[in-house]
C-alpha distance (Angstrom), angle and dihedral (degrees) to the residues before:
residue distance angle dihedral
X1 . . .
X2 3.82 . .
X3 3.66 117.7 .
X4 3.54 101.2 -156.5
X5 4.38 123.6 35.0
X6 3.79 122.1 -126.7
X7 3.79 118.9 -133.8
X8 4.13 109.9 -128.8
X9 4.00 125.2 179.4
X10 3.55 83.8 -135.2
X11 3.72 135.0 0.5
X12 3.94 116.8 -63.6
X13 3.72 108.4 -158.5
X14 4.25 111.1 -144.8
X15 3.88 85.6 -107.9
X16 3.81 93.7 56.9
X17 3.94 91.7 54.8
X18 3.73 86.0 44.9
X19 3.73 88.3 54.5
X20 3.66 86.3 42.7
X21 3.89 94.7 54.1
X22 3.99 93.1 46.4
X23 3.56 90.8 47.8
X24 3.75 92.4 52.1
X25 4.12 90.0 42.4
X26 3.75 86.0 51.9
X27 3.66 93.5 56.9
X28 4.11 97.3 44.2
X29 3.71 92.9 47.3
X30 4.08 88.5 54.1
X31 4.11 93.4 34.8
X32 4.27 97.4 38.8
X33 3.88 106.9 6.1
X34 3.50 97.8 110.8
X35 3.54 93.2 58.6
X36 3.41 89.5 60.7
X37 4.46 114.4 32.9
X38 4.27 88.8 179.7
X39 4.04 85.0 58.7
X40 4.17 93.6 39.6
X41 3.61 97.0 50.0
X42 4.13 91.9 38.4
X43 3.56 110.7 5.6
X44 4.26 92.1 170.8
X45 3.79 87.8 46.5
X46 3.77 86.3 48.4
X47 4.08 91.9 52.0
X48 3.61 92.1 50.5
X49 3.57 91.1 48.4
X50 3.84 85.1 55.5
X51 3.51 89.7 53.0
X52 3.55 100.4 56.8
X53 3.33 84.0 49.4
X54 4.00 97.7 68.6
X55 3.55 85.6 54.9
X56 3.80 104.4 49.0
X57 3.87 96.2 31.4
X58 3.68 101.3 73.2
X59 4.23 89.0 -172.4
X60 3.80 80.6 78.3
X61 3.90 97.2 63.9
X62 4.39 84.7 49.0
X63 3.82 86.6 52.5
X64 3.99 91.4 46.6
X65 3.51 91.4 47.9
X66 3.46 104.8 44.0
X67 3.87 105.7 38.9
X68 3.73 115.3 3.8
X69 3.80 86.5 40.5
X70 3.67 98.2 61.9
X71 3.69 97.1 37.8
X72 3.91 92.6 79.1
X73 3.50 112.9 90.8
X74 4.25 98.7 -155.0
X75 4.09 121.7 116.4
X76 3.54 83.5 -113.1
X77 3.48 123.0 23.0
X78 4.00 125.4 -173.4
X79 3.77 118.0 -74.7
X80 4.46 104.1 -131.2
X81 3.83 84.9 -108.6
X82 4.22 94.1 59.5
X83 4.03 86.7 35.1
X84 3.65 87.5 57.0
X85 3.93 96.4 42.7
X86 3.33 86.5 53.7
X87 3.75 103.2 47.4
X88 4.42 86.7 45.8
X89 3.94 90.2 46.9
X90 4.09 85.4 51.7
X91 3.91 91.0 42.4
X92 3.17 87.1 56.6
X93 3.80 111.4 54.5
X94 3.89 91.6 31.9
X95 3.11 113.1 42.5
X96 3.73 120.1 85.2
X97 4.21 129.8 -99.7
X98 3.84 103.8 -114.1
């Protein structure tokens, strides 16, 4: 269950954001992917990767913390542990089963 609620101008169904996502996949992998061959030959693989990566790479919390952290301007803004809920719970029901 999402810990935090998303404000739409309409409602966005889970398959639209899914579409959303693949969409915007499909467009990095032709724009960036040769930067990157892991994320051109398996750009989901690749995200989830990156995801385990926030939680095993604790240089990500310090970056949270200390520069995205401050950047939002609410009374009170996500710690790095509910950001990262958040973004796992997401990764979870949108990205795609490979």
């Amino acid at each position: 269950m999402l810990t935090t609620s998303i404000c739409w101008p309409r409602q966005v169904t889970l398959n639209t954001l899914r579409n959303l996502i693949s969409e915007v996949v499909r467009v990095d992998v032709t724009q960036f992917g040769r930067q990157h061959t892991q994320f051109l030959s398996n750009p989901f693989t690749e995200l989830r990767y990156g995801l385990t990566c926030l939680f095993t790479n604790p240089i990500h919390r310090k970056r949270y913390e200390f520069f995205i952290g401050p950047l939002v301007y609410h009374e009170n803004p996500a710690t790095w542990d509910e950001a990262l809920k958040t973004v796992a719970e997401l990764a979870q029901k949108l990205l795609p089963v490979e």
